[in-house]
C-alpha positions, 0 to 999 in steps of 0.5 A: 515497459516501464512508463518512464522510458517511453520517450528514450526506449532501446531493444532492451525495453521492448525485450522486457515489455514483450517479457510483460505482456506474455506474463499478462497473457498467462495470467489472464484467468486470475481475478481480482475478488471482493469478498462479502464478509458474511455477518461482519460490519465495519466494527469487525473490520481493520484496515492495513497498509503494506508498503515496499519501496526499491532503491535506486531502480529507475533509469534516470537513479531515483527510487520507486515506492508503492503501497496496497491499502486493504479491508479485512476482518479483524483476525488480520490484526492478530496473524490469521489468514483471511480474506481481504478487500483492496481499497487502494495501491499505488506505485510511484517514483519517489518524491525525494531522491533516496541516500539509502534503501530506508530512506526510500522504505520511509517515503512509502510508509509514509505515503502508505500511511496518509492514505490509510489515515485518510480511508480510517478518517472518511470510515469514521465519518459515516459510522459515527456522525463525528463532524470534527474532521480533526477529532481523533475518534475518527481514527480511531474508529477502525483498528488499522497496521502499518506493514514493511518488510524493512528490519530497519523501519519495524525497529524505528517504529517499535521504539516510538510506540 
């Protein structure tokens, strides 16, 4: 059951938070893992942000958005499959009430974004002794991608690089 409709829930939202925990139950034996990258330091490593947003999803007519931040090896970057470690997620009702699908796509990369500048800026803190929070060095220190599945967004981005 969605956490925004607790206060008014109907039969319909106790359908689909039993439909829930019935997934959860079924899906009790996956876990979540943290892969030891066997030989790679932080130097063989990158950091991604895949960000997603809904448009217009919520009961009350605003939009969700959310965001997974990962650690992997560095042939990420390059399209190769590999292990990964989650170092942050979110999901959340936007901020601002949403006029299309890209401007809600917008509001979760953006978020999604912050945070990945913010974990590249504490990385490279403690790998470079850098004490210039505003040094770009720091960010610069881990290589890092930005994903969304909107067309849209990727062109925008692609045009301002």
């Amino acid at each position: 059951m969605a956490q925004f409709t607790v206060t008014k829930a109907t039969i319909a939202d106790l359908q689909s938070a039993n439909k829930l925990l019935r997934f959860a139950k079924n899906s009790k034996d996956l876990v979540l893992r943290f892969p030891h990258f066997e030989g790679k330091g932080l130097h063989d490593m990158c950091i991604a942000a895949l960000s997603d947003a809904v448009w217009v999803t919520r009961a009350d007519g605003t939009s969700q958005g959310g965001y997974f931040l990962l650690m992997a090896p560095k042939e990420l970057l390059a399209g190769e499959l590999t292990e990964y470690t989650i170092l942050d997620w979110k999901s959340f009702k936007l901020s601002r009430v949403s006029r299309s699908s890209l401007n809600a796509e917008t509001q979760a990369a953006v978020s999604a974004n912050e945070a990945m500048e913010y974990c590249k800026v504490f990385v490279g803190l403690i790998t470079t002794g850098e004490t210039n929070l505003l040094s770009p060095t720091l960010r610069r220190t881990v290589p890092s991608a930005l994903v969304v599945d909107a067309k849209s967004l990727y062109e925008i981005g692609r045009a301002h690089v």
